[in-house]
C-alpha positions in Angstrom: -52.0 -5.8 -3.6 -52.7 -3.4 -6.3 -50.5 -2.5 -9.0 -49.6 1.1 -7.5 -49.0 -0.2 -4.0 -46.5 -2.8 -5.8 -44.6 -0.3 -7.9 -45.0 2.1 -4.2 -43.0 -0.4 -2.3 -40.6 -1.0 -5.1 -40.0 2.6 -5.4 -39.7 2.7 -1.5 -36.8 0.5 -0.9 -34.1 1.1 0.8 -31.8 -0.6 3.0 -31.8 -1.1 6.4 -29.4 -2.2 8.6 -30.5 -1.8 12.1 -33.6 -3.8 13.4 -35.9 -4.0 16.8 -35.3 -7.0 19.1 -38.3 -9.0 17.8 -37.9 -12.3 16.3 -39.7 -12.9 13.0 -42.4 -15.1 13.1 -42.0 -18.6 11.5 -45.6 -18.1 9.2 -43.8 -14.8 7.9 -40.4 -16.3 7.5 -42.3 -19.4 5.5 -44.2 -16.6 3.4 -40.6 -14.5 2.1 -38.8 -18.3 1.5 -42.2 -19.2 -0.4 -42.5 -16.2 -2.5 -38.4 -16.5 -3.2 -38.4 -19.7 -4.6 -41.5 -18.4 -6.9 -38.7 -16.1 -8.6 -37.7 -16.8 -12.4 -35.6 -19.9 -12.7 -33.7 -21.2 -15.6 -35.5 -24.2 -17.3 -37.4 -24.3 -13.8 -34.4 -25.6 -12.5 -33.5 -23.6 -9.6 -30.2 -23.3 -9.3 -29.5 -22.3 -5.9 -29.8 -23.7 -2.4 -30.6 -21.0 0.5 -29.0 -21.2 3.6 -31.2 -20.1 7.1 -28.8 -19.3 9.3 -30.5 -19.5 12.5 -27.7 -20.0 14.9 -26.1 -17.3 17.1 -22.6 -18.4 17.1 -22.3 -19.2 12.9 -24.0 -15.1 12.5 -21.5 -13.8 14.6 -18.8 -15.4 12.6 -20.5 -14.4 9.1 -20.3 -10.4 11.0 -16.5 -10.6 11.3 -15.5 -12.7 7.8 -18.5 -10.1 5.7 -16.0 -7.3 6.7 -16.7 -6.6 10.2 -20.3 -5.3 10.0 -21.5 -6.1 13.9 -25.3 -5.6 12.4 -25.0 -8.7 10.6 -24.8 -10.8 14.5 -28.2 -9.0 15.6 -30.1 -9.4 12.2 -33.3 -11.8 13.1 -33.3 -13.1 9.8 -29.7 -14.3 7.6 -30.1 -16.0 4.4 -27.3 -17.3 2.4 -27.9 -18.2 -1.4 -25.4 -20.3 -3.1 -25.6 -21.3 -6.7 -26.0 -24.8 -6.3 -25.2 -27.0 -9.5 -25.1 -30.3 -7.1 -28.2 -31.7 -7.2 -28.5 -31.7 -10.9 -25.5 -32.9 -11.4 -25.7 -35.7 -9.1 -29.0 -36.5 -10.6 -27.3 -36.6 -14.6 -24.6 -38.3 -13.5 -26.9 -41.6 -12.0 -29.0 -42.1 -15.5 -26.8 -40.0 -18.1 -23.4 -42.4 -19.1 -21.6 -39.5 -19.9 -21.9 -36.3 -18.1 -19.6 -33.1 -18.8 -18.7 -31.0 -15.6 -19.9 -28.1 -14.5 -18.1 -25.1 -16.1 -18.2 -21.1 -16.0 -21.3 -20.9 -17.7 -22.9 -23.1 -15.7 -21.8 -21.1 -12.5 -23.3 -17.5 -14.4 -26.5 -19.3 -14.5 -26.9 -20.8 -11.0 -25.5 -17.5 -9.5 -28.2 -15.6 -11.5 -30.9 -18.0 -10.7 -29.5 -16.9 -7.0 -29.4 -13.6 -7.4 -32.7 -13.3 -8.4 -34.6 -15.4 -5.9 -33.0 -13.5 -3.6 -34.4 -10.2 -4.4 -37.5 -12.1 -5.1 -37.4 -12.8 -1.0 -35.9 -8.8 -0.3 -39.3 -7.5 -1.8 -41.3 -10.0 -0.2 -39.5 -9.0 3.2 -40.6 -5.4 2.3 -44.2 -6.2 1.4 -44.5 -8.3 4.7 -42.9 -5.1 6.9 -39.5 -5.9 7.1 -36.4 -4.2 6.3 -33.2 -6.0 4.5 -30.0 -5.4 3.6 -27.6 -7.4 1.3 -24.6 -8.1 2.4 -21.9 -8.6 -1.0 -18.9 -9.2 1.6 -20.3 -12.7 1.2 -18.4 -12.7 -2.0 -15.3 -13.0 0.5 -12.7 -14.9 2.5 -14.4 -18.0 0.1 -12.8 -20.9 1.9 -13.5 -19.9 5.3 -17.5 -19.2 4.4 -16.5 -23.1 2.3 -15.8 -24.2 5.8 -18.2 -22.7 8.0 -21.4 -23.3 5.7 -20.3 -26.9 5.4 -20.0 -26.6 1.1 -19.6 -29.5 -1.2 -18.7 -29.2 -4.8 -20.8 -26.8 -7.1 -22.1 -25.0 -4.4 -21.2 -21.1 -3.6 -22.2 -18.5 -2.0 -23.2 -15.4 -4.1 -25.4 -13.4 -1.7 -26.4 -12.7 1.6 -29.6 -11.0 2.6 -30.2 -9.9 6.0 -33.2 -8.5 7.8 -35.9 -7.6 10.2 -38.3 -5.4 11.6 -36.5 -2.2 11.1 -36.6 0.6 14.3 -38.4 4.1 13.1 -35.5 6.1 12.6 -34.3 3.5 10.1 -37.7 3.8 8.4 -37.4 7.3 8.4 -33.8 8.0 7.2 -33.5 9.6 3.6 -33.9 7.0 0.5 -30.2 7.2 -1.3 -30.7 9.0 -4.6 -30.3 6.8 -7.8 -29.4 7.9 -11.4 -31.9 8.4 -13.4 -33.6 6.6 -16.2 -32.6 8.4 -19.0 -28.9 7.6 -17.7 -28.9 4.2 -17.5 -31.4 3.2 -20.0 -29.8 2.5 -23.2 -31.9 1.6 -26.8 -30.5 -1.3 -29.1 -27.2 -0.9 -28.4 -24.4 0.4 -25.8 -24.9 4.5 -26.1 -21.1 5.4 -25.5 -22.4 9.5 -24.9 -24.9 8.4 -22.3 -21.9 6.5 -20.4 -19.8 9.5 -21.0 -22.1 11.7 -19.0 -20.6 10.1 -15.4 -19.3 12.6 -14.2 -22.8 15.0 -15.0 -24.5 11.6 -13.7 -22.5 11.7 -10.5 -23.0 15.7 -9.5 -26.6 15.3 -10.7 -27.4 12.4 -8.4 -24.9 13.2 -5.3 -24.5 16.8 -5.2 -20.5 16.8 -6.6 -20.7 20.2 -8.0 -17.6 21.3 -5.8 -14.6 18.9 -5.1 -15.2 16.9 -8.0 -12.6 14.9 -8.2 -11.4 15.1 -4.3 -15.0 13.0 -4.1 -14.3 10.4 -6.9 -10.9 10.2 -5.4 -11.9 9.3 -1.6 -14.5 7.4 -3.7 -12.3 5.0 -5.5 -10.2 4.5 -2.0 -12.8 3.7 0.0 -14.8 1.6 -2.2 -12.5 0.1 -5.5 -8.8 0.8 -4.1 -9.6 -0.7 -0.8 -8.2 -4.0 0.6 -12.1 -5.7 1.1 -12.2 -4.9 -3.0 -8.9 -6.4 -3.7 -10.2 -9.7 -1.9 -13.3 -10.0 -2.8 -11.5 -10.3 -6.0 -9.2 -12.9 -5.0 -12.0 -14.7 -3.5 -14.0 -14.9 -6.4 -10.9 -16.1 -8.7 -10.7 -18.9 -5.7 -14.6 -19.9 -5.9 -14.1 -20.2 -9.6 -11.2 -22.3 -9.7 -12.3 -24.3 -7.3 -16.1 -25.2 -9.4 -14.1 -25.6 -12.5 -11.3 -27.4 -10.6 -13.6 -30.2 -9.3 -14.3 -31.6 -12.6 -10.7 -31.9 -12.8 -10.7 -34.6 -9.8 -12.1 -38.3 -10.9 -15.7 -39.4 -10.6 -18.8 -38.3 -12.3 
């Protein structure tokens, strides 16, 4: 691929949430996991564990606890990535005689490493002729998705990517407008004007030249207010204590 068909498809993405029923062939599945684990990796130690889910019954579970999204059951392909601290702590703890535990920044990094593989596999997905969509109500409900996924210690899940051939009107629907660069590009330091421009930035970009605030306002409910916010929240104070908490139980 040349350079201007990368920076094409990067510029091209969008999400897409509604697919054809046509299963993804194993060689291309292979080819997204491949390129994905490719992705920048702290000290090369990848720092995540991704989870195929392949099984009917476990996707239409993951479409009720990821706030109700019914797509999620029909998606061809589902993967989970966790920041996974486990095997290298395992692996310190059988030749190293003392071993601290895993700790907040520990978690930072292994969900970054995750994060980042995971878009690594979303552009691969695009490149290929997929469509994907992440899903961040993964964040949620923490013990049930604990439960369901089967998680041990230092292991959680920090995104969800789903995906598959999307149908034409998918591939057709508008691109959602961005902010631009100038906005959100900051030199040397925090520029406190530029992040004073949100409410310019938000009729510039969405067209909020009337109603203003009546838009923020239904804005904030639906997206900050809302109870799926308020527990995502609670989920991810759960996830936390429970990583640090471990080292808190005896053993390595």
């Amino acid at each position: 691929m040349e350079s201007r068909e990368t920076i094409c498809l990067l510029q091209s993405r969008k999400s897409m949430r509604v697919f054809e029923e046509r299963e993804i062939p194993e060689t291309v599945k292979r080819e997204i996991l491949s390129a994905s684990i490719r992705a920048a990796s702290a000290g090369n130690m990848a720092l995540y564990t991704i989870i195929d889910v392949t099984d009917t019954e476990l996707k239409r579970k993951l479409s009720v606890t990821c706030d109700n999204q019914p797509f999620i059951a029909d998606a061809p392909l589902v993967l989970i990535y966790c920041a996974d601290y486990r095997r290298w702590y395992s692996a310190f703890c059988e030749v190293v005689n003392e071993v601290r535990h895993p700790s907040y920044g520990d978690f930072m990094l292994a969900a970054e490493d995750a994060v980042i593989a995971a878009q690594t596999a979303a552009t691969a997905a695009d490149a290929l002729g997929l469509g994907t969509c992440y899903i961040g109500d993964i964040l949620e409900n923490y013990e049930e998705h604990k439960r369901i996924l089967s998680l041990p210690d230092y292991v959680a899940p920090i995104a969800m990517l789903v995906g598959g051939y999307p149908t034409q009107q998918q591939k057709e629907r508008r691109q959602t407008p961005r902010f631009s660069v100038t906005d959100l590009v900051h030199e040397n330091g925090y520029d406190l004007e530029k992040s004073g421009r949100m409410p310019d930035m938000l009729k510039e970009r969405d067209g909020w030249e009337e109603n203003y605030a009546q838009h923020v306002r239904a804005f904030c409910e639906r997206k900050y207010n809302s109870a799926f916010s308020a527990e995502m929240s609670r989920s991810v104070k759960a996830m936390l204590d429970a990583w640090v908490g471990a080292g808190q139980r005896p053993g390595c």
